[in-house]
C-alpha positions as CSV (number, residue, x, y, z in Angstrom):
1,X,-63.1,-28.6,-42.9
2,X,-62.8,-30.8,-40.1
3,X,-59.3,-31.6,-41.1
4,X,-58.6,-28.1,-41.3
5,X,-59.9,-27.6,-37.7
6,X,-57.5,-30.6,-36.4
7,X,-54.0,-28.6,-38.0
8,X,-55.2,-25.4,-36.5
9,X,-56.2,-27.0,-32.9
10,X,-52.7,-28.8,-33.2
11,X,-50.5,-25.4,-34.9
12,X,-52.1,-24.1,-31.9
13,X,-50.9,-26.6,-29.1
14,X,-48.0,-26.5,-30.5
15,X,-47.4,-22.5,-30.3
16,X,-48.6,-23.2,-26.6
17,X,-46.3,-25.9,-25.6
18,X,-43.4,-23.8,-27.4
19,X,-44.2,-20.5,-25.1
20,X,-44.0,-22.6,-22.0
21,X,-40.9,-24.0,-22.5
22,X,-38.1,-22.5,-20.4
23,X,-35.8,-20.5,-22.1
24,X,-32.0,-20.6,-22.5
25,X,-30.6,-17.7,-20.3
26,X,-29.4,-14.7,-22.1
27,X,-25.7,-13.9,-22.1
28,X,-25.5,-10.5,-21.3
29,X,-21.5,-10.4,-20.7
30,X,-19.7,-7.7,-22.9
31,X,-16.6,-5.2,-22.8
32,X,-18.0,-1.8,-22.3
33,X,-16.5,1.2,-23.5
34,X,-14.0,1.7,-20.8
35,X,-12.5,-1.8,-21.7
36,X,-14.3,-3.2,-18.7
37,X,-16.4,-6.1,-18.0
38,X,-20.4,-4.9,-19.2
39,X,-23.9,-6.0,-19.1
40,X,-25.2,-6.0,-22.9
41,X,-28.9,-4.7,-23.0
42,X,-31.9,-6.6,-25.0
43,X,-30.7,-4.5,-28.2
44,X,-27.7,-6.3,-27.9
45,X,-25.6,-3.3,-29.0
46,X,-25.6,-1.0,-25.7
47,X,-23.2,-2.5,-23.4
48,X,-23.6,-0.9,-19.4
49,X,-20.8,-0.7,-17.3
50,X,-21.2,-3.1,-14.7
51,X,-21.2,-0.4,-11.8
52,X,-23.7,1.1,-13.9
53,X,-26.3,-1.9,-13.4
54,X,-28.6,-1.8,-10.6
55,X,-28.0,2.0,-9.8
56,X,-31.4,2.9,-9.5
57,X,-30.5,4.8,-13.5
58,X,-32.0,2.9,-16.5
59,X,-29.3,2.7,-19.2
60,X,-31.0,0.1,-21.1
61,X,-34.2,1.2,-23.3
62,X,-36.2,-1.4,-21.9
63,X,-34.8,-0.4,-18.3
64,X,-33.6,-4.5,-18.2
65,X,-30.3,-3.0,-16.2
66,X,-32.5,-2.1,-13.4
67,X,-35.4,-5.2,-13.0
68,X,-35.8,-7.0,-9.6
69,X,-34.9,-10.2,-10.6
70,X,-31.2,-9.1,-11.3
71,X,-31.4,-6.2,-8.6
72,X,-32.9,-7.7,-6.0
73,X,-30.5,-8.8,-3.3
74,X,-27.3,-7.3,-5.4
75,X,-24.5,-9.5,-4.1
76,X,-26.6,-13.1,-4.9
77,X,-29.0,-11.9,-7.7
78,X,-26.4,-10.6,-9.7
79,X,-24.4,-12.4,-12.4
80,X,-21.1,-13.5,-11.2
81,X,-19.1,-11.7,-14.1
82,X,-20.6,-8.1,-12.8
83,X,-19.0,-8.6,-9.0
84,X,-16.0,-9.2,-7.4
85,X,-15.2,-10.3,-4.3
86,X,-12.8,-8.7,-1.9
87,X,-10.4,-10.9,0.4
88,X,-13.3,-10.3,3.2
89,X,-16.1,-12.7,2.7
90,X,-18.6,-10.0,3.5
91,X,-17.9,-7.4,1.2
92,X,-17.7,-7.1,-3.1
93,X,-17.8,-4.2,-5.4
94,X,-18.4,-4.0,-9.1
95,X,-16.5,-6.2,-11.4
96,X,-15.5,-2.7,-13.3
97,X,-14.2,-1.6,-10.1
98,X,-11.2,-3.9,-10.2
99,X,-7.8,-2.8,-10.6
100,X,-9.1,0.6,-11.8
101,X,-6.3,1.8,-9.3
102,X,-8.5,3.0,-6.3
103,X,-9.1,1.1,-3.1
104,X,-12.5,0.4,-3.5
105,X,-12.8,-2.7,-1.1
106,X,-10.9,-1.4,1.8
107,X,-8.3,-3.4,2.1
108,X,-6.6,-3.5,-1.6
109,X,-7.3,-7.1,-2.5
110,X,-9.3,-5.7,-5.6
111,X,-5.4,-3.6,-6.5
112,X,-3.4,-6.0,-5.6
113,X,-3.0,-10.2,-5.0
114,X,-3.9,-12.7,-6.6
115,X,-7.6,-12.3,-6.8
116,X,-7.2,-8.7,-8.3
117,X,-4.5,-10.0,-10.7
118,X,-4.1,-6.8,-11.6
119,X,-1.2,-5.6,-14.4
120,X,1.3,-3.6,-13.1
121,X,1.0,0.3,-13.2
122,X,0.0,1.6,-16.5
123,X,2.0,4.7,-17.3
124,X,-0.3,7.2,-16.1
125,X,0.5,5.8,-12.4
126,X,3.3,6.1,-10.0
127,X,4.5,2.4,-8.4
128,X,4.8,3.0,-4.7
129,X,3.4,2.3,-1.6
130,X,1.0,5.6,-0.8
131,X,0.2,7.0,2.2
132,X,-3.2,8.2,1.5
133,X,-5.8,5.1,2.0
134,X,-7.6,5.7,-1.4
135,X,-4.8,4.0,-3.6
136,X,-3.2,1.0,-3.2
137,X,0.5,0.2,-4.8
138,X,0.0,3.4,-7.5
139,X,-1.1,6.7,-7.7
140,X,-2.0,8.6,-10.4
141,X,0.9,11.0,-12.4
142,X,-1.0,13.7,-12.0
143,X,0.3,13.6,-8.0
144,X,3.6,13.5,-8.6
145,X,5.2,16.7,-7.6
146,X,2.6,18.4,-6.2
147,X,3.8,18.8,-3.2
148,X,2.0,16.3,-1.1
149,X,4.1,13.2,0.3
150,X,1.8,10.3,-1.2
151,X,3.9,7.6,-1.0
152,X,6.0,6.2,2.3
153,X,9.5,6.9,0.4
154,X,8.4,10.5,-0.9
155,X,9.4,9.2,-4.5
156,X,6.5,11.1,-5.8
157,X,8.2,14.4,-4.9
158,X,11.7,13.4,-5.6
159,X,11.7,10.3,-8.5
160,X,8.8,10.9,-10.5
């Protein structure tokens, strides 16, 4: 019996000394649905778009898109595959925000350069260089010939 009592004390210690180690870090990097980099949830099957973490919506069933730890001061806390960084230091947007074909840091560096490294226009865009601030070096097909002048050369009226 005592015997008995000295496995159990030391199955015990054991389970103790286990639950206190520090644990390896979850990946949580996937491809979500829009082809786009994703933050995979603890079921390991939903994968958030990364715009989607930290946006005050749980996506995840055990809401582990939206904790503190990972929410807390956005640009640092973060994982570095959900952000990008613009070509000015002080500003970042979602890594899904990249070359999605909108201006989204203000100045084009996440459309175009060689931080972006963005393919050229896929065929539902128009290559040119717009006038309206939102887009970058495309706009989207669905401008062309509508009347609007969108790009400096007016080749969405007259080309496309």
């Amino acid at each position: 019996s005592a015997v008995a009592l000295l496995v159990l004390a030391a199955a015990l210690a054991s389970g103790v000394a286990l639950a206190l180690l520090p644990r390896a870090p979850v990946n949580r990097f996937c491809t979500a649905p829009n082809n786009q980099t994703g933050f995979l949830c603890d079921d390991r099957v939903t994968c958030v778009p990364a715009s989607w973490v930290c946006d005050r919506v749980s996506n995840c069933r055990n809401a582990e898109d939206e904790q503190e730890q990972l929410c807390g001061k956005k640009s640092h806390s973060l994982p570095g595959y959900l952000v990008f960084h613009c070509s000015n230091p002080r500003s970042w947007i979602y890594a899904d925000q990249r070359c999605n074909g909108m201006n989204d840091c203000g100045d084009c560096s996440d459309e175009t350069g060689s931080l972006a490294a963005c393919p050229p226009c896929g065929w539902e865009w128009w290559s040119c260089s717009p006038v309206h601030y939102e887009f970058c070096s495309c706009i989207p097909r669905r401008l062309c010939r509508d009347g609007i002048q969108h790009c400096l050369g007016w080749s969405d009226e007259f080309v496309c």
